[in-house]
C-alpha positions in Angstrom: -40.0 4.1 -0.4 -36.7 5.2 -0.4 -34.5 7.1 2.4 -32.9 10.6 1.6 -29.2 10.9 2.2 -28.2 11.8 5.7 -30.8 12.5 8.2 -31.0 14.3 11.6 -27.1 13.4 11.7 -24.6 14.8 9.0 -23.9 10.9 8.5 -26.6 8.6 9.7 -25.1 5.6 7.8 -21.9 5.8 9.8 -18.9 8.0 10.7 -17.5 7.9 7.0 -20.3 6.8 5.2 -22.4 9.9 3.7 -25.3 7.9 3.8 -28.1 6.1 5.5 -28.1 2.3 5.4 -30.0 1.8 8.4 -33.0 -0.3 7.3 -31.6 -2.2 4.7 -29.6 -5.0 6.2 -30.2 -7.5 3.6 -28.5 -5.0 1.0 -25.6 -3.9 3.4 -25.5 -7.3 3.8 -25.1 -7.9 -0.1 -22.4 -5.0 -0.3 -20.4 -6.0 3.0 -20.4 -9.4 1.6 -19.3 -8.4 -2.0 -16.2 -6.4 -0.8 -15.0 -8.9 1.8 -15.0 -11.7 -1.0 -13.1 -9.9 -3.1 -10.3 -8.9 -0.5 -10.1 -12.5 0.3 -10.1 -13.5 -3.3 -7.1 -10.8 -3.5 -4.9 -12.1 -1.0 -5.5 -15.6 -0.9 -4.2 -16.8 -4.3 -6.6 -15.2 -6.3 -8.2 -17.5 -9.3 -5.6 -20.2 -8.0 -6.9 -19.6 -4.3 -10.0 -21.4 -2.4 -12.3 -18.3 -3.4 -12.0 -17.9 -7.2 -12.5 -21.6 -6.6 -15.5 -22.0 -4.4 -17.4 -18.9 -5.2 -17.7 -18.9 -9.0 -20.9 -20.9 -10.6 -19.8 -23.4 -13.0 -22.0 -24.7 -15.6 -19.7 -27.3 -17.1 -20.2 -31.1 -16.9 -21.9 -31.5 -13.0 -20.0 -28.6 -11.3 -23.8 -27.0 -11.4 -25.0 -30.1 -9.6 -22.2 -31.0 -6.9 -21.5 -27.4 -5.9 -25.5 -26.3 -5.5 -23.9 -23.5 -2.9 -22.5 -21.8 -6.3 -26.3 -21.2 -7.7 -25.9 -18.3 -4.5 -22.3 -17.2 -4.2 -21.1 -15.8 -7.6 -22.9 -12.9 -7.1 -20.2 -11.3 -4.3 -17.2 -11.8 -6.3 -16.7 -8.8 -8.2 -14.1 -7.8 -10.2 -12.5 -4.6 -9.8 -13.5 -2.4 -12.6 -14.6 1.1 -13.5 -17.9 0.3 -13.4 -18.0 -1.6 -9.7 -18.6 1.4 -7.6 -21.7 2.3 -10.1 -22.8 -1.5 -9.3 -21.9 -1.4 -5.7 -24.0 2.5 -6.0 -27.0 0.9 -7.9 -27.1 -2.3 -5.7 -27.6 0.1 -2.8 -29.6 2.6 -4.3 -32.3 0.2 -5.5 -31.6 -2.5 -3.5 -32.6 -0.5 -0.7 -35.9 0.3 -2.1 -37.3 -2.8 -2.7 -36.3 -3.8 0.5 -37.9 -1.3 2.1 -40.8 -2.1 0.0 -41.1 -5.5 -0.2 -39.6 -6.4 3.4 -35.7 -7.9 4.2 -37.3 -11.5 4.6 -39.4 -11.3 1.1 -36.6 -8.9 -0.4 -33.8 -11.8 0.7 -35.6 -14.5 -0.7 -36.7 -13.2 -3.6 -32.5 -11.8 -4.3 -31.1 -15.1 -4.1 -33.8 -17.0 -5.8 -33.6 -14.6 -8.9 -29.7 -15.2 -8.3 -30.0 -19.1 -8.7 -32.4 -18.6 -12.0 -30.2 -16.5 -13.2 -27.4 -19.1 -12.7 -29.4 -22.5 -13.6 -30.9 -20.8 -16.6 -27.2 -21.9 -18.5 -27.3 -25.1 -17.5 -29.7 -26.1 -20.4 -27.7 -23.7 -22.3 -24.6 -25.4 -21.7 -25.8 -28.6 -22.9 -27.4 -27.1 -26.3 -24.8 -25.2 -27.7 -21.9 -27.2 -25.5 -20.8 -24.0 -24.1 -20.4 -23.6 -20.2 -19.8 -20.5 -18.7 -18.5 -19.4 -15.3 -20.3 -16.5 -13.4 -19.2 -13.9 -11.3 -20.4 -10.4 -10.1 -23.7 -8.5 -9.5 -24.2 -8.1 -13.0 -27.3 -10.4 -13.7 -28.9 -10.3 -10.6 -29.1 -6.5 -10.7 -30.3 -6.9 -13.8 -33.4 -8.7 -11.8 -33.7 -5.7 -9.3 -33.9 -3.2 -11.7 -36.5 -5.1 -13.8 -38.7 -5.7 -10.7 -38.0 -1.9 -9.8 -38.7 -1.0 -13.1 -42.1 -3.6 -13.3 -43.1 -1.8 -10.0 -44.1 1.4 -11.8 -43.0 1.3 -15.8 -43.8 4.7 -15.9 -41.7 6.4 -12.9 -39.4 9.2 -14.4 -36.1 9.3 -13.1 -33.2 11.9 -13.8 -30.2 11.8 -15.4 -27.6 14.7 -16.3 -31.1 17.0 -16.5 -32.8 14.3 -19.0 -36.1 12.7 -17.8 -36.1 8.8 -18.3 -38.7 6.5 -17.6 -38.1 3.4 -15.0 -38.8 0.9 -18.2 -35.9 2.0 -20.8 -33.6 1.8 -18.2 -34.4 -1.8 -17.1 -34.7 -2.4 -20.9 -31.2 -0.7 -21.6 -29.3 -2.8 -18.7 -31.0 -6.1 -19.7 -29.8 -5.5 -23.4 -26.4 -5.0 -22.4 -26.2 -8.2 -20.8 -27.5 -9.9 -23.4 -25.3 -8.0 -26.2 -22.2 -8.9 -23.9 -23.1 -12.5 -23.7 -24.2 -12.9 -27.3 -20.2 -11.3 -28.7 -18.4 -14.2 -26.8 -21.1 -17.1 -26.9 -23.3 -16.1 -30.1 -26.9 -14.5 -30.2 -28.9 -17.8 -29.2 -27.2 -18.9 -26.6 -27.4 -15.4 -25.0 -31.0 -15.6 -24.9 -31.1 -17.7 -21.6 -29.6 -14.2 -20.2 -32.9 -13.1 -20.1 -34.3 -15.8 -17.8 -33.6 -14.0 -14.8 -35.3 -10.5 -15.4 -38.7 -12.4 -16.9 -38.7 -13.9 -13.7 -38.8 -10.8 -11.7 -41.1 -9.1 -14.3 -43.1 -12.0 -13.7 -43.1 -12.2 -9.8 -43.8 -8.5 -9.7 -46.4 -8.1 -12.6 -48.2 -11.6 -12.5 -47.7 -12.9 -8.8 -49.0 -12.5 -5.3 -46.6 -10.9 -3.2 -44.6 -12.7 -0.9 -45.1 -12.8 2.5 -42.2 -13.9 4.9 -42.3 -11.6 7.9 -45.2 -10.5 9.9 -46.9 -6.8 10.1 -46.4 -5.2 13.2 -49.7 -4.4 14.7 -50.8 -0.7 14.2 -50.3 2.1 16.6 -53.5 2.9 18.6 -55.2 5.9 17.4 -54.4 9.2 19.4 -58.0 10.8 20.9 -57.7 14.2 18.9 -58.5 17.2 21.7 -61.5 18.6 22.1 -62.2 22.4 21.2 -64.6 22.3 24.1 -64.2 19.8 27.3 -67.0 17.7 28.1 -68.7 18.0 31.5 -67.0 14.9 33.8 -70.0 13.0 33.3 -70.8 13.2 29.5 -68.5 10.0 28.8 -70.2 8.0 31.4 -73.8 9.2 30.1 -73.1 8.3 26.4 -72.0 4.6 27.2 -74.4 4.2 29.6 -77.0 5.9 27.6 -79.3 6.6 30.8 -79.8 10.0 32.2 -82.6 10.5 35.4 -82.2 14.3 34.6 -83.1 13.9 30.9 -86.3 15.3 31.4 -85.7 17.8 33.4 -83.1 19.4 31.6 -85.4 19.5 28.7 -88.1 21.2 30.2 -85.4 23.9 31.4 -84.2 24.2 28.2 -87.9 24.8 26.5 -88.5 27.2 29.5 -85.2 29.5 28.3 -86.3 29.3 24.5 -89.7 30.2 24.8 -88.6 33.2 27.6 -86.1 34.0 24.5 -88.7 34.5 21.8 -91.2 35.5 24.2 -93.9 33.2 24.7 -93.7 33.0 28.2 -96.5 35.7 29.1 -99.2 34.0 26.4 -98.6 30.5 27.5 -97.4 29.4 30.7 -95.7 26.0 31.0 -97.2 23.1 33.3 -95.0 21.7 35.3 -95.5 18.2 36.6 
């Protein structure tokens, strides 16, 4: 399921990239998308500009409602941190993989509706505890990814620093941090609706039938394997057809040979007819 670094060129993904994103357009997609937002958020006014005021999802009063494009767009505008290249890295990394898996039609759809749970899920929130947030970044949708990733095959060991982990901890450690970094600045309750977005892909991948947006291409004919011996030119012809006039013939030369072989021939002569 998922590429190795370079390939039969040094760097298959591009001239500077050292790696392969050929494949995956739906992720390079996501990444392309994520670092042009944020250099247009940079120099066009920044928070005060038309990016850090379009983009964002709002979950106060009916900004959720009037702005429905929001539900899809906070996602690519990430704040320069630290941590963004391991986002941008992870994104990619897994990303890829269930793209490759699941298809760049089923893999797109299935991003950006995890992306509007993930968003709408505060909405109710907002209105409980009178607390509206404002998203931005990769965080909680890549929570989603690696929960599906992780719902795939719970039990896949992966490695870091020498230490084996399995595929479940990890989606369970990066779904706790969200929900420990929500819960310190809006309280434990409200931080449960964090947690909308990965059940969803646990769900989807655990529960559900697969989706199916793109078609299969049909499968390569089967290449005829050579023979160790050639058939005669007309063998083919002869086993379709299934009729030979020199059947019988043929079998009484071949009884003639054994029995001249074992040496029957003098005590029992054959009739011909």
């Amino acid at each position: 399921m998922r590429r190795e670094w370079g390939g039969s060129r040094r760097y298959s993904g591009g001239s500077w990239l050292p790696f392969t994103w050929d494949g995956i357009p739906v992720t390079r997609g996501i990444l392309i998308a994520t670092v042009a937002t944020f250099l247009l958020f940079f120099f066009t006014g920044q928070s005060g500009g038309p990016i850090g005021e379009w983009v964002p999802f709002r979950s106060n009063g009916l900004d959720w409602l009037t702005r429905p494009w929001s539900w899809f767009t906070y996602p690519f505008l990430e704040m320069p941190s630290l941590w963004i290249l391991l986002t941008l890295y992870v994104t990619y990394s897994l990303g890829g993989m269930l793209e490759r898996s699941w298809g760049s039609r089923n893999f797109a759809a299935l991003f950006f509706a995890f992306t509007a749970i993930c968003a709408l899920a505060f909405v109710p929130a907002a209105y409980l505890f009178h607390a509206p947030v404002t998203l931005v970044g990769l965080g909680l949708p890549l929570a989603c990814l690696i929960t599906a990733w992780a719902a795939l095959d719970p039990e896949l060991e992966s490695c870091y620093w020498g230490v084996p982990v399995k595929a479940k901890l990890i989606a369970a450690v990066i779904v706790a941090l969200n929900y420990f970094s929500f819960g310190m600045s809006h309280g434990p309750l409200f931080a449960l609706f964090v947690l909308a977005g990965p059940a969803a892909a646990w769900f989807y991948v655990r529960k559900m039938p697969r989706l199916n947006l793109g078609f299969r291409a049909p499968a390569p004919p089967r290449r005829r394997e050579p023979l160790l011996r050639e058939e005669p030119m007309g063998a083919e012809r002869e086993r379709v057809t299934g009729f030979n006039p020199l059947r019988k013939r043929q079998e009484q030369l071949e009884i003639e040979r054994l029995r001249k072989l074992l040496g029957d021939d003098d005590d029992r002569p054959l009739s011909r007819h």
